[in-house]
N, C-alpha and C positions, 0 to 999 in steps of 0.2 A: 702469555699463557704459561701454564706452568710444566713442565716436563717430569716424568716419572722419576726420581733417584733411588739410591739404596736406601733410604729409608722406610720407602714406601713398601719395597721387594720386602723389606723383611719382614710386613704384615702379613705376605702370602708364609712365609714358613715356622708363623708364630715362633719365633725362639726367643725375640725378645717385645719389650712394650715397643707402640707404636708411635712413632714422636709426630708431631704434625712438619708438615716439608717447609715451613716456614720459622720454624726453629724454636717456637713460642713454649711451647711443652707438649705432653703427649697428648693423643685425641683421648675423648671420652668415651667409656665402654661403649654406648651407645652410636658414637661416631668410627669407631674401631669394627663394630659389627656391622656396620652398612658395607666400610669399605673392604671385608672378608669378601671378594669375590670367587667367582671359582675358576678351573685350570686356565682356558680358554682366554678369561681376564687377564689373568696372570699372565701370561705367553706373552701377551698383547702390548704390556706392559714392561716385558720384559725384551720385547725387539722392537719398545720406544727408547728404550734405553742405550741398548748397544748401537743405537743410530746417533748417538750424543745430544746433547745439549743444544748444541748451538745452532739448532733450524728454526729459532723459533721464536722473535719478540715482537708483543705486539707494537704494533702501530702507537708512538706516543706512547703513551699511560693505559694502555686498552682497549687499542682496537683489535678483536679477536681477527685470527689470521682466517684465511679463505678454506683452509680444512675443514675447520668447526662451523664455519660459517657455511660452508655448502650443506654439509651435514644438519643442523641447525636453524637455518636461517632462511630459507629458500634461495639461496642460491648467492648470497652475495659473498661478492670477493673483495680483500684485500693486500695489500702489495708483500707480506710473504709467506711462502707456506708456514704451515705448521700443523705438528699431530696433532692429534687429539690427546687428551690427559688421562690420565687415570681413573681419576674422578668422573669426567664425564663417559667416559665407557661404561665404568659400574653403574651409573643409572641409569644410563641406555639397555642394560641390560638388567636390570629393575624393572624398565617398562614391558619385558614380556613375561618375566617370571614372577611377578610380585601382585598385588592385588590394587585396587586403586589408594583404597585408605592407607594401607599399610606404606605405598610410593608417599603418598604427602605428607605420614610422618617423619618419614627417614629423611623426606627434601628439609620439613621442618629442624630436625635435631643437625642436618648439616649446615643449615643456613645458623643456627645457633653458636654452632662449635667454631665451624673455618672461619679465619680470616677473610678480609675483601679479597684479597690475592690472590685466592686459589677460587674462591667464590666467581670473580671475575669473568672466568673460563667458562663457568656452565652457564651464563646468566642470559646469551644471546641463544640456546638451546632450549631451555627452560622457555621461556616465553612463546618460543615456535612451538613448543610441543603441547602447551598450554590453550594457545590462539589458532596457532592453525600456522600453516606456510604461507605467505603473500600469493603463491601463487595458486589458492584454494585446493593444492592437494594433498597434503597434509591437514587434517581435521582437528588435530589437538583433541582436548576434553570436549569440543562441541558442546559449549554451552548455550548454545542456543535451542537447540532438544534437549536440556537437560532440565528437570522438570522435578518437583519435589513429589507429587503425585505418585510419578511411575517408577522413580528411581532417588530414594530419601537420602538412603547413606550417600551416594555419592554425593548429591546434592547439596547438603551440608558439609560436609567434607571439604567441598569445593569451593564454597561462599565462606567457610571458616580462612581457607588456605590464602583466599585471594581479599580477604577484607582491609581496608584500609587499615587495619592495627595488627593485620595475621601476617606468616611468615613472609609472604612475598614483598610484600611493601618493608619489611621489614631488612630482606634482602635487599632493595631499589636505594633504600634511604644509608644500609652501609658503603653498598657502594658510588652512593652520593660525595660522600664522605670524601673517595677517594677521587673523586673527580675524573673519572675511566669517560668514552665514549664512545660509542656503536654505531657504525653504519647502518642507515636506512636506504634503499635505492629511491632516486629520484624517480626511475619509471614507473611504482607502483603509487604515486600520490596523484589526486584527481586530477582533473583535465585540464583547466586552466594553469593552477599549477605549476604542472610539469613541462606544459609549453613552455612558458614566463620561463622557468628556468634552464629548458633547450635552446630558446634564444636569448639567453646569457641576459636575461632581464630580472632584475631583483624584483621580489614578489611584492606586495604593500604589505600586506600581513607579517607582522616583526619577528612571530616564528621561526620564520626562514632566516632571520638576518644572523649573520657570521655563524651559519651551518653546513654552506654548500662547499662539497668540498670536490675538487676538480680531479680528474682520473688522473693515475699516473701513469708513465711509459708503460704500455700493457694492459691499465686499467679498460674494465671493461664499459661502465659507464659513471653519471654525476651520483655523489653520494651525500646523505647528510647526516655531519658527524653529531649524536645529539646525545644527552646526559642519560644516566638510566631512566630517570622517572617521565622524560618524554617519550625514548623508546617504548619504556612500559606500556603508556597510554597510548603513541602510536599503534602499536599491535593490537591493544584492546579494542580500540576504535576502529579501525579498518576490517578487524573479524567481522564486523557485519555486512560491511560491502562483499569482501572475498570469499568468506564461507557460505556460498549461495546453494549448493550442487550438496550440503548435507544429506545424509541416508536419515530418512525419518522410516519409524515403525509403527508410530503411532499417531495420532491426532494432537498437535504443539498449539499450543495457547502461547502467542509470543509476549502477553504482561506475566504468565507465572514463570517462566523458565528463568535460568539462573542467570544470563546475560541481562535480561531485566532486572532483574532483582539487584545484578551489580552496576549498574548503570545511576539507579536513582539513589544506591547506598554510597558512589560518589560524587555525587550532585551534592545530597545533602552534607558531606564530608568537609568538601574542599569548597562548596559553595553552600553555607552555614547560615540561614536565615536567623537564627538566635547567637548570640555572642561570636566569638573568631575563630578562625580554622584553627584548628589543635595544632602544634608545631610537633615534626617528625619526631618520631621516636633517636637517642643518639644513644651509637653504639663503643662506644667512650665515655661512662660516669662524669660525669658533670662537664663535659664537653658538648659541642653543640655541631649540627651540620650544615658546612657551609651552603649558602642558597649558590645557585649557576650563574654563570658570566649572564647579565642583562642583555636581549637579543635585540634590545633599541638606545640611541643615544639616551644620555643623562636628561630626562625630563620631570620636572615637578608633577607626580601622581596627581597633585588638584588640581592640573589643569590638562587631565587625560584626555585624548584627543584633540590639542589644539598644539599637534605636533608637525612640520615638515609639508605647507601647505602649495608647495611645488608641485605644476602637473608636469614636469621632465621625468620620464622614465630614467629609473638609476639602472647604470651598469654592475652587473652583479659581481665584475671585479671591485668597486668601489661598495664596499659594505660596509655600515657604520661601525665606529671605532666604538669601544667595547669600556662603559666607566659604571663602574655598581653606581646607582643608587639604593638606597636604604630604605625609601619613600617604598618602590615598586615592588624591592627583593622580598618584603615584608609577606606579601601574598602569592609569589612567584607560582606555588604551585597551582592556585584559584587560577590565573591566569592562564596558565599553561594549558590546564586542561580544557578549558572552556573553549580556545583557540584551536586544540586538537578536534574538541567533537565538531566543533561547528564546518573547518576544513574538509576533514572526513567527510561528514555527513551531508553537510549542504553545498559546502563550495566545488559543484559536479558542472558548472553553467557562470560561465563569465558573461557578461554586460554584449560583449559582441558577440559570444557564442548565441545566447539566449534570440538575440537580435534573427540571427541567422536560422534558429530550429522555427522562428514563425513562419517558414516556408516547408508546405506539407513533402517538397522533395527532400529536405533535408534529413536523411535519418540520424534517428537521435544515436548518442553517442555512449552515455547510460540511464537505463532503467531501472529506477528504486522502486523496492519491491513494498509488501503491506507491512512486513516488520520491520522494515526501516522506517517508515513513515509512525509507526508506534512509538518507538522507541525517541524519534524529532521529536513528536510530539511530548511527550516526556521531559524531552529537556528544553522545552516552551513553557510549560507550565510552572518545573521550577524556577526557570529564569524570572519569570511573572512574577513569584512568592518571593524569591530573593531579591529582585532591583524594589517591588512594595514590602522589603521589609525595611528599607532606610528609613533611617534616623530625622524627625523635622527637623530643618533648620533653623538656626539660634537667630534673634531677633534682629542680632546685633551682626552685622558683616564681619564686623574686623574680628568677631569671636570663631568665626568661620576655620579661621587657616590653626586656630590653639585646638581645636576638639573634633575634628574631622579626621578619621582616621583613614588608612589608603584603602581597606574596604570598605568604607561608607562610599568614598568616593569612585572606587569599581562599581557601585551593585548601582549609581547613580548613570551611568554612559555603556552599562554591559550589554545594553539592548539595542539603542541604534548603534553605538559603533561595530558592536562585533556580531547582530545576528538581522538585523532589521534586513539590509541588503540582499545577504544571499539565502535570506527565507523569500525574502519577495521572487526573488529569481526563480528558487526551488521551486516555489507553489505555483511559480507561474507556467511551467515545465507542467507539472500535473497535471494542472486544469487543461491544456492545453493535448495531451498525451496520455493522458492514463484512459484505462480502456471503458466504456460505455459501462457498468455492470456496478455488482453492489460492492466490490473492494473499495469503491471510488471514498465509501464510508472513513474510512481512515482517514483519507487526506483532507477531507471536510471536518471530520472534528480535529485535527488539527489546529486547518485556518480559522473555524472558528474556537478555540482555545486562544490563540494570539488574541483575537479582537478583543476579549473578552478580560483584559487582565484585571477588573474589577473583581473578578471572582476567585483572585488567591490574594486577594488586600487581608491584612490581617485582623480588620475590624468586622467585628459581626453585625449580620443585618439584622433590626429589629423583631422581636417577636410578636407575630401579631397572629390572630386569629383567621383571618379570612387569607388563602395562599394568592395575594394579588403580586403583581410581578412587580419585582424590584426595579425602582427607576435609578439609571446611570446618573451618578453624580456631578454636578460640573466642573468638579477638582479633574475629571478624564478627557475634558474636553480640551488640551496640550496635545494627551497621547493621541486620540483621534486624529487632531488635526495632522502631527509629524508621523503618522504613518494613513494618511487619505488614502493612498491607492489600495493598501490593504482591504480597506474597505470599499471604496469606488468601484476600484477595475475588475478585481476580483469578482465583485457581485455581478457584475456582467458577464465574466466568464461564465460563473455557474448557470446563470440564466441562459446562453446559448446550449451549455451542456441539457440542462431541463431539459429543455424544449427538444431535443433528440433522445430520450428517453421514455422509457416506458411506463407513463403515471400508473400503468394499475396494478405494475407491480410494488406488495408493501413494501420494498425497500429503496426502491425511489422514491416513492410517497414520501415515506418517513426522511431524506433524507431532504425533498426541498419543506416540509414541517418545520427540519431542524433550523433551518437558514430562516426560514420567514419569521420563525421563536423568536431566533436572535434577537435581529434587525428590526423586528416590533418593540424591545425593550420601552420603556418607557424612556424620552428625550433623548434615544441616542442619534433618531434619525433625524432631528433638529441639529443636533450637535455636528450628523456628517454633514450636511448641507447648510450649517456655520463654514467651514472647513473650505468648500465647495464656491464659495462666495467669499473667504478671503484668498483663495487662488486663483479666482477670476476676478479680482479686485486690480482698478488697469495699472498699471506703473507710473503714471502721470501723476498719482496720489502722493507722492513719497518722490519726489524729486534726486532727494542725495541717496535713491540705492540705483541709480543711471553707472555708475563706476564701481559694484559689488559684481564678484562673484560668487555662484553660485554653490557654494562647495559642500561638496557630500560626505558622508561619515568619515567616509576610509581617508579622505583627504583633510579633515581638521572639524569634520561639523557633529558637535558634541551636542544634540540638540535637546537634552533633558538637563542641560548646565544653562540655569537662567543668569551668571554670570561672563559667559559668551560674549566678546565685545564685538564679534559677527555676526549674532543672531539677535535684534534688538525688537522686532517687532513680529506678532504673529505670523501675518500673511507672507514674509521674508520666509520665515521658517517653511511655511507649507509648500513654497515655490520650489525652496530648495530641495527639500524631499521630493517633489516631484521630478525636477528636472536633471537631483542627482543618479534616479533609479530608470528614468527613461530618456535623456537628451535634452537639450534645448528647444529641437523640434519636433516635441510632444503635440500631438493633439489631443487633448483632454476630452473623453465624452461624459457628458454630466450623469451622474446616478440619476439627479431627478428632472432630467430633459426632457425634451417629447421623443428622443431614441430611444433609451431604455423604458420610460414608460409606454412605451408601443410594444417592448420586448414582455414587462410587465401581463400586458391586455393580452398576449396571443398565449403565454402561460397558462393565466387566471382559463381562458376560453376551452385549452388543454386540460385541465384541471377538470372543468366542468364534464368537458365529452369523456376521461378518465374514469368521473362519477357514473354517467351514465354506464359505461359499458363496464366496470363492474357490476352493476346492478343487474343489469342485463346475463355475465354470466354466472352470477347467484341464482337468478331467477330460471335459468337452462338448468342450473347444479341441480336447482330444487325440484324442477317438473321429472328429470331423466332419475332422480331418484325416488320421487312420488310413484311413478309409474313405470316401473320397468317391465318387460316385455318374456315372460320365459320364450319362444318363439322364438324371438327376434335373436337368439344366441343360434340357432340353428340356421336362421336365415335371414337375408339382406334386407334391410329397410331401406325407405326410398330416401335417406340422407345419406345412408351406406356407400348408395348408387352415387349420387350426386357429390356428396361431398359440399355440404352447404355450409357445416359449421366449421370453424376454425378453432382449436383449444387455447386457450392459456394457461402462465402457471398456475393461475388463482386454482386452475380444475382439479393442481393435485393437490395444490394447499391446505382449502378448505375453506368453510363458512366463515371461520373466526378469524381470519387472515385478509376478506373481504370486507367482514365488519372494519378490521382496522385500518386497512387502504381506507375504505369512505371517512373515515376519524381522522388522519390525518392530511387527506387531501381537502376535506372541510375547515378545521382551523388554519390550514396554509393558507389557504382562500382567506379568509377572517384575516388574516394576520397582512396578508398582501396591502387588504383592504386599507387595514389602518397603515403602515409607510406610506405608502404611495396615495391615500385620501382617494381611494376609487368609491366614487357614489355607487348607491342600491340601485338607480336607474343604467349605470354602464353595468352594474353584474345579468341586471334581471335581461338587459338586452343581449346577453350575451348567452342568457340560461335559452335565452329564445331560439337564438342563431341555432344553437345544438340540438335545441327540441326538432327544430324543422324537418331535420335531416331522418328523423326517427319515423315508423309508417304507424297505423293506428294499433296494434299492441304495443308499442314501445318497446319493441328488442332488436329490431333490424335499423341499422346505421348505415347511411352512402357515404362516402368519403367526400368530402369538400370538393366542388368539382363548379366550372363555371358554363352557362351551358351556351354554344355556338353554331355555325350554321352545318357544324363535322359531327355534330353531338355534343356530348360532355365534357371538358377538357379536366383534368385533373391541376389545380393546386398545387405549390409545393406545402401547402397544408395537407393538403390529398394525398401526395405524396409519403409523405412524413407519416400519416394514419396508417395509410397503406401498409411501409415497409415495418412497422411496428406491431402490426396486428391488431389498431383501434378500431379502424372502417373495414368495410369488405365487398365489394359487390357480390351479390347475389347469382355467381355464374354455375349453371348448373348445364349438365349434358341433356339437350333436348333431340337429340338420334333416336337410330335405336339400340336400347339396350345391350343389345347379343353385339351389337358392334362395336361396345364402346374399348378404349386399350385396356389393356391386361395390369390389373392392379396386382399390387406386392405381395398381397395375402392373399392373390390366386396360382393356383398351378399352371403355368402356359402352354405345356402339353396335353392336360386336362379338359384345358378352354377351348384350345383348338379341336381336339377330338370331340369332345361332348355338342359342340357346335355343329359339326359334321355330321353326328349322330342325329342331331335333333332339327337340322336342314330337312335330311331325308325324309323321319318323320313325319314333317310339316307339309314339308311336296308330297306326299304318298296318302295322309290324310289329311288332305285342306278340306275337302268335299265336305265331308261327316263331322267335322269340329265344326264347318259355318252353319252345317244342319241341328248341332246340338245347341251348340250359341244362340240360335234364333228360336229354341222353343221357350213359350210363357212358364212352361213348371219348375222346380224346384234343379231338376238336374240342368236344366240350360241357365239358370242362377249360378249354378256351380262350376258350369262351364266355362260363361261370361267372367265368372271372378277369375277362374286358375289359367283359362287361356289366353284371354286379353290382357291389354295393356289399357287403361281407362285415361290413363293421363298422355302418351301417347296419342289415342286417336282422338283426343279435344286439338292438341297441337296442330295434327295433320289436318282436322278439317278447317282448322282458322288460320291457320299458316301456311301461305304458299310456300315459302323459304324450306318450312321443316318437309314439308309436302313433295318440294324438289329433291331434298337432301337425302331422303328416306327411303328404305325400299319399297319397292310398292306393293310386296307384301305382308301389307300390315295387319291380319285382319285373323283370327284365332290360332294360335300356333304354340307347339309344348318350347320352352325353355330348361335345359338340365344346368345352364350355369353355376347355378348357385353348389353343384356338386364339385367344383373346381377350388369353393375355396377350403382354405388350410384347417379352416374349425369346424366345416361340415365333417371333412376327413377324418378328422380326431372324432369327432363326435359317434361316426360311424365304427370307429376302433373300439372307442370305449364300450359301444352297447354292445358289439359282437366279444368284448372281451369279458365284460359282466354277465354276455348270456349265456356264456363257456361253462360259469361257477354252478348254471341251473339244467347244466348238459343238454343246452339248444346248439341244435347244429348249426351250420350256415344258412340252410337253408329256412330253417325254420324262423331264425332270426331276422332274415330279411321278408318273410311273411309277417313278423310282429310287425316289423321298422314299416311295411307299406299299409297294414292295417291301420298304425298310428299314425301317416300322415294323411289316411282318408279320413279320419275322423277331425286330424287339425283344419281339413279342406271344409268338411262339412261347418264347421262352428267357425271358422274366420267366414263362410259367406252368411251362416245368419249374421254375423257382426258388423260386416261389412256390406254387401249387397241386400240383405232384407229383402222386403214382399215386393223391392219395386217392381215397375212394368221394364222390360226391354226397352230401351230407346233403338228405333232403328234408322 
């Protein structure tokens, strides 16, 4: 790092030009005006000096010391101190008095002007202050709320500064040059990982190979010493695990925000579906930048992945020894960065960790959130568009090794070697762990984006007139096959998740719609169950694979290279993908078995009752809005009481959210239909099974229940309707009323007294209410209606049970309750408060309020009780 000198001091007293500290010649105006700091700099800079020189070289060629590095870096150390520069102070102190744009010019015109040498210093700084601190507290630019929407200038500013051709890469590639290196700590890289490397185990991933660097006396822990452009991307890449706990202000769309946006502008960058990755910018005239020491032995590029087919774990003292090739260096950075995201991003669940989270006591260890699952997906897609943009193969073999270039033959092995595995992992982690609800949406169009790599081939599908569905090709029936479980297992997961969810809500609907689309394609589900039947095809077939193993990506099985001299025949290959993602002692369950198609049948059945009972709360929507009750705001209805109905969301959705639920749980159905070949006779018996349960208006539903000599035993179908809110029984309070508990929207002091009151009442005038109740005229109508209970004394005289339970006062009596609850009370505020405005006193007011509820008494009993006779 470079230390303050007299050089620099005499920029603070302007008396002469400014030379640059590395001797080159003087800075430029615009470089001379950044570095004008003020007093407080100066000082700063001036008792770096009087402390001399000599506290302070980096590590080798560049590894910044633990000063800057604490300051900078979140926290990592290296073995000596050192100040901080001069240079880095003045931008430190940029970052409070200066504006954003105005910082990314000035970073711009210094990264132009300095040399690598003094650049060197702020580069492990710069990136923290950028990405955030490893230890997520430091936020940097937070580009992940940063949004072109709400905030443009910076926005652009920011995607200008960090673009693959703008200043930053620009700074990475000069001090490429110099061949400098940064400490990354071992403890902030994911899980497997970091174990592998605490027990001194080299990782497979070639990444890591001749990077780990061992603590020295004092060191605090393993560090990995890596080139600018993979720190670079380190940091880029783990900002999205670490910076979780960002302050949002607004509502973040994580496809617009600039982290998006930089994410797919380097995909397509350094992974170039048309023509080659652009080579680095050199910051030497017609010199060029050297590519990094290769982090795997010397291996010919066209035969990628058919390297080092040893299952001995290497000791991480023994790391491979270090020889360029030419073939690899070619694309170093395409490689590099693709190894970053996927590490990052996926490799969160090792083979035995995974093994271990299928036990529900295990708690997980990390939780990926819905922007990270965005953002995979993302680089699933491209991966897709880039491995379907290779080149066909030349007729001739031998013309193979003259005109294959080392990214023809990267975009040929980029998917199973380096993402098939720990996507399988990943998703399997989701399905398994992500929570019940509609985020789940993310991680489903993910997996299905994988399945589907047909849809970023670069040939266009025919234009035809009628939108009939594109049938899968059988050039995909390879990729099908080496990746079966994708498809298999997976779709069982989902299928369990279904079945524990809410069909009527529309975003479940919509989301097994999207799965059944899929997987209805035209011949793909012949194609999975080709797949399915060369993996259950017996071994006895093929005699000389008795002495193969079975070897999986990471270990040499390149299985999109048809010249593979280990992978010779279909069903070899399927076996192996199978048994290299789950063991030897896999038990395979068939997609199209009679297990899953049992899983299939209690779906489809869920589906059906899903239909119904939306229909059912359209048809409540419709009548409670047909008919509303002015009344009934004032006082309790007898569902009020009871509590018969249950709501769902659809109640605050709406009509057209109901329509759309029946639209997509209908073609799901449709779609079921055709995979799995379910006859119109197993749907129509199944429409039946669901009708049963309905009573003759078709809105009341019992939960699947079996009936025995105890009653009705509930299902764990029953179950399942149950704690979902599809079935319900029908329990209602059949007491009496005045006794039933104190609901939430009543006052319990209220209920208590007014009960008291209207006891008294009752005892003091039972005589004279049984004598008004039993006369034929108009007012014993009105008495019969307001004093009795009608539904009440049907119970007591047919029920001995209620007959028991009941008081055995049951027979005309005043009830005030309904004055306890919280709307009456408003209600009663409001009319004494609006009859202030007409100067009614209290008293007079409460003469209106009792004149208006005799009149509502007299017209609810024409409506209600009518001319009938008394029944006695």
């Amino acid at each position: 790092m470079m230390l303050v000198g007299p050089s620099q001091l005499r920029i603070f007293h302007g008396s002469e030009k400014a030379l640059s500290p590395s001797g080159r010649g003087p800075y430029s105006p615009s470089a001379r005006g950044l570095l004008h700091g003020n007093a407080a700099v100066a000082s700063s800079a001036r008792a770096v000096t009087q402390k001399g020189r000599a506290g302070a070289g980096a590590r080798g060629r560049g590894c910044c010391g633990p000063g800057l590095l604490r300051a900078g870096t979140g926290g990592m150390a290296g073995p000596h101190l050192q100040q901080p520069s001069f240079l880095l102070a003045t931008l430190k102190a940029d970052c409070v008095n200066k504006p954003f744009a105005q910082r990314c010019h000035d970073l711009e015109t210094v990264i132009e002007e300095l040399p690598a040498k003094e650049l060197h210093g702020i580069f492990p700084w710069l990136v923290e202050s950028i990405f955030g601190s490893l230890d997520g507290i430091i936020i940097g630019w937070n580009l992940r709320c940063l949004q072109g929407k709400t905030n443009p200038n910076e926005y652009s500013v920011a995607l200008d500064f960090l673009d693959p051709s703008g200043p930053m890469m620009k700074l990475v590639y000069k001090l490429q040059a110099e061949e400098y290196r940064y400490d990354f700590p071992v403890s902030y890289l994911p899980g497997p990982v970091k174990a592998s490397i605490q027990e001194q185990v080299l990782p497979e991933c070639s990444l890591y190979h001749n990077k780990v660097q061992f603590p020295s006396s004092g060191g605090l822990g393993l560090n990995l010493a890596l080139n600018p452009f993979e720190y670079y991307m380190f940091y880029f890449a783990i900002s999205l695990i670490t910076q979780k706990n960002s302050p949002v202000t607004h509502h973040v769309s994580p496809s617009n925000s600039a982290y998006f946006i930089l994410v797919d502008t380097y995909l397509k960058c350094f992974l170039p579906t048309e023509g080659s990755v652009l080579p680095p910018p050199s910051s030497n005239p017609g010199g060029a930048i050297p590519s990094p020491t290769p982090r795997s032995p010397a291996v010919p590029f066209s035969s990628y992945g058919m390297h080092h087919t040893s299952l001995l774990k290497r000791h991480i003292a023994h790391q491979p020894s270090v020889n360029a090739d030419p073939a690899s260096q070619e694309i170093w950075r395409s490689e590099t960065l693709l190894q970053i995201f996927v590490e990052m991003w996926l490799h969160h669940y090792s083979l035995e960790m995974y093994q271990k989270m299928q036990s529900p006591h295990v708690k997980e260890s990390f939780k990926p959130t819905e922007e990270h699952v965005l953002v995979v997906r993302l680089l699933v897609k491209h991966l897709h568009a880039f491995s379907n943009s290779l080149k066909p193969e030349p007729l001739s073999p031998s013309a193979h090794s003259h005109t294959a270039s080392p990214l023809e033959e990267f975009k040929r092995v980029v998917i199973p070697r380096f993402v098939q595995e720990k996507l399988y992992i990943f998703l399997q982690h989701c399905f398994g762990h992500w929570p019940l609800d509609a985020s789940f949406r993310a991680v489903l169009e993910m997996w299905l984006s994988y399945l589907q790599p047909w849809r970023y081939a670069p040939e266009k599908p025919p234009q035809s007139t009628e939108p009939l569905p594109r049938s899968v090709s059988e050039k995909w029936a390879t990729f099908i096959q080496e990746n079966l479980l994708m498809y298999t297992k997976l779709f069982v997961g989902f299928l369990n998740r279904a079945l524990r969810t809410d069909l009527v809500s529309p975003k479940n609907a919509l989301m097994v719609f999207r799965v059944a689309k899929v997987f209805a394609q035209p011949n793909l589900a012949e194609m999975i169950l080709k797949g399915e039947q060369l993996f259950l095809e017996p071994e006895l077939v093929i005699p000389h694979r008795q002495h193969r193993l079975f070897m999986s990506p990471t270990l040499g099985g390149s299985f999109l290279s048809s010249r593979s001299p280990a992978v010779t025949d279909a069903s070899f290959k399927v076996k192996s993908h199978v048994y290299s993602l789950e063991g030897q002692d896999f038990q395979y369950k068939q997609m199209f078995g009679t297990e899953v198609r049992n899983l299939v049948l209690k779906l489809a059945q869920l589906i059906c009752q899903a239909q119904q009972t939306a229909k059912s709360i359209s048809d409540h929507s419709a009548e409670t809005m047909a008919s509303p009750s002015f009344f009934s705001w004032f006082r309790f209805t007898p569902s009020d009481m009871n509590g018969s109905y249950t709501g769902n969301d659809l109640d605050e959705i709406g009509q057209d959210s109901i329509k759309k639920t029946d639209e997509y749980l209908e073609k799901a159905l449709e779609y079921l239909c055709q995979i799995f070949k379910l006859s119109e006779a197993q749907l129509t018996q199944m429409m039946m099974k669901c009708g049963t349960a309905q009573d003759e208006n078709g809105k009341k539903q019992l939960p699947d229940c079996i009936a025995s000599e105890n009653g009705l035993i509930l299902t764990p179908l029953g179950r399942y309707q149950i704690i979902n809110g599809l079935r319900r029984f029908e329990v209602q309070y059949q007491g009496d009323t005045e006794l039933q508990p104190i609901r939430s929207y009543e006052n319990a002091a209220l209920v208590r007294l007014l009960f008291r009151f209207s006891s008294v009442l009752n005892e003091r005038f039972a005589d004279q209410m049984e004598v008004l109740c039993s006369r034929e005229d108009f007012v014993g109508r009105l008495c019969r209606y307001h004093l009795t209970n009608p539904q009440l004394v049907q119970k007591i005289r047919y029920s001995p049970v209620v007959r028991d339970r009941t008081s055995q006062n049951w027979g005309p009596r005043i009830s005030l309750r309904f004055l306890a609850s919280y709307r009456t009370l408003i209600s009663l505020l409001m009319i004494y408060f609006f009859a202030s405005w007409f100067y009614i006193g209290p008293v007079g007011c409460t003469f209106i309020i009792l004149i208006g509820y005799f009149l509502y008494a007299v017209i609810m009993t024409f409506f209600f009780e009518g001319w009938k006779p008394h029944e006695h």
